[in-house]
N, C-alpha and C positions, 0 to 999 in steps of 0.2 A: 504494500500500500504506500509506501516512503516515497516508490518512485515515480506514481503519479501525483502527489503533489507539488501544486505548482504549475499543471499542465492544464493550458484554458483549452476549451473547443474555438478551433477556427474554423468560416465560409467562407466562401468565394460567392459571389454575386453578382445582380446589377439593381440599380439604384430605379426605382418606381414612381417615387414620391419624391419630394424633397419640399414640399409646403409647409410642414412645420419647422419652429424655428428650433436649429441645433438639431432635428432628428432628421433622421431619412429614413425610408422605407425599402428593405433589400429582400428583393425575392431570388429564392436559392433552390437552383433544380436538383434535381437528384432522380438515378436511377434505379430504381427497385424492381423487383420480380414480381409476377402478377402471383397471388396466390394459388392458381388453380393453372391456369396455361405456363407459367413458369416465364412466358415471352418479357423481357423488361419493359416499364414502361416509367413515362418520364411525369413525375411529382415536383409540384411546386409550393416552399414552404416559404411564407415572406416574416421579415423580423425586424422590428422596428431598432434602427441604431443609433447612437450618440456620434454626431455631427460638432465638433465644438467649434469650429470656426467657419462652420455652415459651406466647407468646401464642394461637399458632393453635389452633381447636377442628374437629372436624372437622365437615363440610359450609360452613366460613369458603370463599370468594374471594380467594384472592392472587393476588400479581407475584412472581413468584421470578427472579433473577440468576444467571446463571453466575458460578462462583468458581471461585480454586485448589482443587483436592482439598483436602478438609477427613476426610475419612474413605476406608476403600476401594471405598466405589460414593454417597460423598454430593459434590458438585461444583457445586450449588445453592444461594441463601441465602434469605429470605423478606426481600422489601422493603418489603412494603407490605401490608395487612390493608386489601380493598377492599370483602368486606362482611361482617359478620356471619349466620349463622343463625340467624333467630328462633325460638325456642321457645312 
């Protein structure tokens, strides 16, 4: 148990929302096995995160961190801006 502490969950994302101020809204695919056909298919799970200098835009690539509760459904933070949307 020693050796996981200390070890946050990291995503990978894109950026959905970004209207609140300081949060963004990152929806994070993943794929999972159908229960019965075994065929993969592709789930979408979104998780509100901590924006602190309101960098993110949306359609941006991030890395978001598990944190302490920061708000009543935000426990996310934005670590990393991995790419921009070009315009």
């Amino acid at each position: 148990m020693a050796e996981t502490l200390g070890k946050r969950k990291q995503r990978e994302g894109v950026v959905v929302s970004d209207k609140m101020n300081k949060t963004v809204v990152v929806a994070v695919e993943s794929l999972v096995p159908h229960p019965m056909y075994g065929r993969r298919i592709r789930r979408t799970k979104r998780y509100k995160a901590h924006d602190e200098e309101n960098q993110c835009r949306v359609g941006d690539r991030v890395r978001i961190e598990e944190t302490r509760p920061l708000s009543k459904d935000k426990n996310w933070r934005v670590v990393a801006i991995l790419g921009h949307q070009q315009d």
